[in-house]
C-alpha positions as CSV (number, residue, x, y, z in Angstrom):
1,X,93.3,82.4,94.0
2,X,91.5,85.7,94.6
3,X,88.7,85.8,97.5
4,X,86.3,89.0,98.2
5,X,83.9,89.4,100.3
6,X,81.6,92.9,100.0
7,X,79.0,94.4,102.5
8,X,77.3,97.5,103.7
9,X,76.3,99.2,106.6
10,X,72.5,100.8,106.8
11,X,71.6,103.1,110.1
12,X,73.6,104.6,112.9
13,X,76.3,107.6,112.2
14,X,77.3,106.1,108.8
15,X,75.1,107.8,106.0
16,X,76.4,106.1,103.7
17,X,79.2,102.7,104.0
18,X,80.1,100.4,101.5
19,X,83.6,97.7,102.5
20,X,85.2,95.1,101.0
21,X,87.8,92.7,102.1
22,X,90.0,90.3,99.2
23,X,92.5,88.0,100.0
24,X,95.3,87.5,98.2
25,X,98.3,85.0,97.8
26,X,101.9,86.8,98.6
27,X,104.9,84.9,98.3
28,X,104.6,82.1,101.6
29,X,101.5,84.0,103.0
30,X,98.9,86.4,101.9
31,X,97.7,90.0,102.0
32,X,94.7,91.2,103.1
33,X,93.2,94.5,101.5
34,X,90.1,95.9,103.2
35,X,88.9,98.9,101.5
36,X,85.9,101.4,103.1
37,X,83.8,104.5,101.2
38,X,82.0,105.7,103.7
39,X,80.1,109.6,104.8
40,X,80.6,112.0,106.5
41,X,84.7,111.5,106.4
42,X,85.2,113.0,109.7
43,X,84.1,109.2,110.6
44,X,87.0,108.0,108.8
45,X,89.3,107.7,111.8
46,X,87.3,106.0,113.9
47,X,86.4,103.2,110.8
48,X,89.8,103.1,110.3
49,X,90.7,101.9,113.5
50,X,88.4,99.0,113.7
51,X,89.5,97.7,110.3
52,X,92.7,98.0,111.8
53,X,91.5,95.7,115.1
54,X,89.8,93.6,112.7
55,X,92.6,92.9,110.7
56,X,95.1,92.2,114.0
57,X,91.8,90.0,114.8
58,X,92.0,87.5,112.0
59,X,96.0,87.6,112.4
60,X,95.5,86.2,115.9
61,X,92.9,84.2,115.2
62,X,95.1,82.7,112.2
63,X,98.4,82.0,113.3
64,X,96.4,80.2,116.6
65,X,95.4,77.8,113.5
66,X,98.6,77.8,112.2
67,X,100.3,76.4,114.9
């Protein structure tokens, strides 16, 4: 089954931020696809790398569940 989740961000650097993150069943685990539109661009970078500790978050925090 597919599972989403949307938000935005209001205030700070961002002038504008819309993400969303869907789950999704692959093979014997899943994927994760976490998508960002955000302004200015030269902020991309810097999103990027928290959706990339954020992502390394819920891998940790899932394979602790997993055993």
């Amino acid at each position: 089954a597919k599972r989403r989740i949307a938000w935005s961000a209001v205030g700070g650097p961002l002038t504008h931020h819309n993400a969303s993150l869907t789950v999704l069943a692959n093979g014997d685990g899943t994927k994760l696809v976490w998508q960002a539109d955000l302004l200015p661009n030269e902020l991309a970078p810097v999103i990027a790398q928290m959706i990339d500790q954020g992502c390394a978050a819920m891998k940790s925090a899932l394979d602790k569940l997993a055993g």
